[in-house]
matplotlib code that plots the C-alpha trace (Angstrom):
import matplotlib.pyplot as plt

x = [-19.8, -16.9, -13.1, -11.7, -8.6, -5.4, -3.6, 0.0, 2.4, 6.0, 8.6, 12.6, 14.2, 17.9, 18.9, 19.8, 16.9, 18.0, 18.1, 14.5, 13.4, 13.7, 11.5, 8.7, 9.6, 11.1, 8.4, 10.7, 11.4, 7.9, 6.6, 8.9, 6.8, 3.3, 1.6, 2.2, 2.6, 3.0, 2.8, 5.1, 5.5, 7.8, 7.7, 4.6, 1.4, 2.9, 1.0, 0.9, -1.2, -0.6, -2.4, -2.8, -2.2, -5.9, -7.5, -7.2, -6.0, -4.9, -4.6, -3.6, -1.2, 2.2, 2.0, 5.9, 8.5, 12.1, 14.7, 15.3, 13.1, 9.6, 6.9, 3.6, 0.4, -3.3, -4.6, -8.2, -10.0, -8.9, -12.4, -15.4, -13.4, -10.6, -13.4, -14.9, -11.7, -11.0, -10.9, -11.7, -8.9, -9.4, -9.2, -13.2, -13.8, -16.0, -14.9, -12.2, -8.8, -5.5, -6.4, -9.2, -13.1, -16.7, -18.8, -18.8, -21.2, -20.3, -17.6, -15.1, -17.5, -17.0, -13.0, -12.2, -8.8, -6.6, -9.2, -6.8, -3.4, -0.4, 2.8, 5.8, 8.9, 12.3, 14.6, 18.0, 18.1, 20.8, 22.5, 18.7, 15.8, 12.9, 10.0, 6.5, 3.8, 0.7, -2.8, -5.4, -8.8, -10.1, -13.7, -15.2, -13.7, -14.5, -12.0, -9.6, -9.3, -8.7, -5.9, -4.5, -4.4, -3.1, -0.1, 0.4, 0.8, 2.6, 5.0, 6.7, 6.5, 9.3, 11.3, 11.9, 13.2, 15.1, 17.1, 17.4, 15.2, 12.3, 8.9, 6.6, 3.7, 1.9, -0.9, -3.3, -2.3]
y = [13.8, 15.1, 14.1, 12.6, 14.0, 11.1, 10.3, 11.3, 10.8, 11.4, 10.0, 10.3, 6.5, 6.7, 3.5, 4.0, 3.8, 0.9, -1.0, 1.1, -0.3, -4.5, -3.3, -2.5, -5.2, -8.6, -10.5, -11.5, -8.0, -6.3, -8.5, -7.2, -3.9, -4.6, -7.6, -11.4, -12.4, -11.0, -12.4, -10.1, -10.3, -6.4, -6.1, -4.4, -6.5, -8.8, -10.1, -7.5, -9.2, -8.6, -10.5, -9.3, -11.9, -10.9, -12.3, -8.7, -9.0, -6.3, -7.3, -5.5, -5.2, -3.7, -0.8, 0.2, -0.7, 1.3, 0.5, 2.2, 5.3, 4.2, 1.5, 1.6, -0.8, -1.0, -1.8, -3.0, -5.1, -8.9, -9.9, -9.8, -11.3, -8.5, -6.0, -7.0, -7.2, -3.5, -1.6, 1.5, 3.5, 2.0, -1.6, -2.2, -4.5, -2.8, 1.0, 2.9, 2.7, 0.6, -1.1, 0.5, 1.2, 1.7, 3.8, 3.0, 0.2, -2.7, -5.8, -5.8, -4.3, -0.8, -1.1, -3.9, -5.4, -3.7, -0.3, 2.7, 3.5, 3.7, 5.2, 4.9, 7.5, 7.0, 10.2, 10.5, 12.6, 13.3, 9.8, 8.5, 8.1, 10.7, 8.1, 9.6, 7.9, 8.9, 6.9, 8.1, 6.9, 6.2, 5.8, 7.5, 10.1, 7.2, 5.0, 8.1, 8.6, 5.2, 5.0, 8.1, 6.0, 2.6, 3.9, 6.7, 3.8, 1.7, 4.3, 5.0, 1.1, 0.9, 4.0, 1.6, -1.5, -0.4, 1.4, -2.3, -1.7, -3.7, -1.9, -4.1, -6.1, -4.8, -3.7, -5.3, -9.1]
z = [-8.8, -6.5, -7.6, -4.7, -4.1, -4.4, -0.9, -0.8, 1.7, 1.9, 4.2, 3.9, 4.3, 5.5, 3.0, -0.8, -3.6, -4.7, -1.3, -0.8, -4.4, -3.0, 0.1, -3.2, -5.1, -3.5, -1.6, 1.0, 1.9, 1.2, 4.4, 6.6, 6.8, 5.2, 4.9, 6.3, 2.6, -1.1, -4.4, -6.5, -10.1, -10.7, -14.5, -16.9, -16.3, -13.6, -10.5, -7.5, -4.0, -1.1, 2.3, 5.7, 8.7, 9.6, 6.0, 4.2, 0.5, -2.0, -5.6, -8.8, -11.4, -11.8, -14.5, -14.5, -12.8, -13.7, -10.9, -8.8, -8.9, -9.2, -9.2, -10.2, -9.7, -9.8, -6.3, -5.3, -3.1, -3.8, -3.5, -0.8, 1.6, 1.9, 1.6, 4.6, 6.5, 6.5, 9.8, 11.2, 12.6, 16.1, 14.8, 14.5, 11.7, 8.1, 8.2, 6.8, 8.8, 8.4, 4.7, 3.4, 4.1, 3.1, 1.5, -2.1, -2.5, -0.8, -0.7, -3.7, -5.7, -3.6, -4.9, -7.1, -7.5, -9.5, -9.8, -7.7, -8.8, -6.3, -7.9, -5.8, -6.8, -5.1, -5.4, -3.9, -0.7, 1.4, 1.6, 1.6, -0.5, -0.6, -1.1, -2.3, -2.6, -4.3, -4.3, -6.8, -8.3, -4.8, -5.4, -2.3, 0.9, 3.4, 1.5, 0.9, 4.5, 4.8, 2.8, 3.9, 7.9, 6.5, 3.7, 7.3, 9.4, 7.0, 5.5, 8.7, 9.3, 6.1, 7.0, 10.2, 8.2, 6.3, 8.8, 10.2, 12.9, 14.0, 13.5, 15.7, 14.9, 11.9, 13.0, 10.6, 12.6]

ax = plt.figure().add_subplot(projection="3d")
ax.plot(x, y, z, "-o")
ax.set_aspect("equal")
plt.show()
């Protein structure tokens, strides 16, 4: 069997970690740039979900949390009904685009909640924060390339906020 290779991506956010951090951490402020509503519990084992306007739900845990340089949690399909919510780049409902995608078996069986890993380091970068983001354990290169579109499309949508701008309607509504 292939390793798939992890999704990184890397964006520079002109706002301190620490401001960065609640944008990871704080309900209130994860909405504002993915996700219509979160349930977030930031400490070892606590509750990470987060739902879509459009029915899509991510679920997991948090694995470490150590203000204000990184986070860590297990991410998955919340169940059959998130898995079947996922779109294809252009927006078609069941393929691999702004939250996730096919090819490993199917509904929350192909990615169950709390299966990937996302870890989340915040470094200090000329007056901003140098955000990384890596994905790993993705079970198959359809939902790879998936993941690589939606934290590409989300990413950016951050950078935005937290500059105090508006970043438009998330695209997953």
């Amino acid at each position: 069997m292939t390793e798939i290779a992890p999704v990184e991506v890397t964006v520079l956010v002109p706002a301190e970690p620490s401001d960065v951090f609640g944008f990871l951490t704080e309900p209130d402020r994860y909405v504002r740039w993915m996700g219509s509503e979160a349930d977030l519990e930031p400490v070892p084992g606590g509750v990470y979900r987060v739902r879509m306007a459009d029915g899509f739900s991510a679920a997991g845990r948090f694995l470490a949390v150590e203000p204000p340089h990184l986070v860590v949690f297990s991410w998955g399909f919340a169940d059959d009904e998130a898995a079947s919510r996922t779109k294809h780049a252009g927006g078609e409902p069941g393929g691999a685009g702004a939250g996730a995608g096919t090819g490993a078996g199917s509904g929350a069986s192909a990615m169950p909640a709390g299966s990937t890993r996302v870890t989340m380091t915040l470094l200090d970068e000329d007056g901003g924060t140098r955000l990384t983001l890596r994905h790993e354990n993705l079970p198959s290169e359809s939902l790879r390339e998936g993941h690589d579109v939606a934290w590409n499309t989300y990413l950016p949508r951050l950078v935005v906020r937290a500059a105090g701008g508006n970043p438009g309607p998330d695209p997953h509504a």
